[in-house]
C-alpha positions in Angstrom: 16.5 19.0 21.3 17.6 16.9 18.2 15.6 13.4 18.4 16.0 10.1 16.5 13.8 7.7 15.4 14.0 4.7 12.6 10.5 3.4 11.9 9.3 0.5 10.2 7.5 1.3 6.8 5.7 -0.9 4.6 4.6 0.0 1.0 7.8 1.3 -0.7 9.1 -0.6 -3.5 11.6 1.5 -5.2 13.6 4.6 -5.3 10.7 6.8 -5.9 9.0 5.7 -3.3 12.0 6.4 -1.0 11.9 10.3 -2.6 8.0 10.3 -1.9 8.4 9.8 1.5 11.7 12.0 2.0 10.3 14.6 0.3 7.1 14.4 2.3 9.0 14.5 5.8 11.2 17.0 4.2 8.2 19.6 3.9 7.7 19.1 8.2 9.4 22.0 10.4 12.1 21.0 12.6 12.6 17.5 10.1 16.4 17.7 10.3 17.1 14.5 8.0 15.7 11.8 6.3 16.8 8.1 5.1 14.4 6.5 3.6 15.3 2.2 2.3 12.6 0.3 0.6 14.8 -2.6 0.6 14.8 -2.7 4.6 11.3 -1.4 4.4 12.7 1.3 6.8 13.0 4.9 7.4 15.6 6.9 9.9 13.9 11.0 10.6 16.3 13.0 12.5 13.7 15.9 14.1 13.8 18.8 16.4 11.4 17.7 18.9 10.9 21.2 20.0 9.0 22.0 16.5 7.4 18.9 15.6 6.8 15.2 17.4 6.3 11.6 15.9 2.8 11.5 15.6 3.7 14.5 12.8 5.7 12.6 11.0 3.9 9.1 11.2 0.9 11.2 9.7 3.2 12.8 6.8 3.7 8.8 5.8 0.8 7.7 5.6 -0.4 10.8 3.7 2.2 10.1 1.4 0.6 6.1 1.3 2.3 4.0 3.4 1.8 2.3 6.0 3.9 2.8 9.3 3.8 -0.4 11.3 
């Protein structure tokens, strides 16, 4: 089952931030899509919840240095 989720990130100033994070999520099975927006200080994961959940992927963010709020 496909799940949705936009969360509110802190930390990313530019475009390489944005590809730090994507990347990041993009190394997570069952990630199906990412958006990442430093300028809304957001980012949309589309995931298969049957392969991973959100603590994964609130864990891949901070890894990456940022702070989910």
């Amino acid at each position: 089952m496909t799940e949705s989720v936009t969360l509110t990130v802190t930390g990313m100033k530019c475009g390489g931030c944005e590809s730090n994070v994507t990347n990041k999520l993009n190394t997570i099975e069952g990630v199906v899509s990412v958006k990442a927006s430093a300028k809304d200080n957001e980012v949309s994961v589309e995931y298969d919840a049957g392969k991973t959940d959100l603590d994964a992927i609130t864990e891949a963010i901070t890894e990456a240095g940022f702070t989910v709020e």
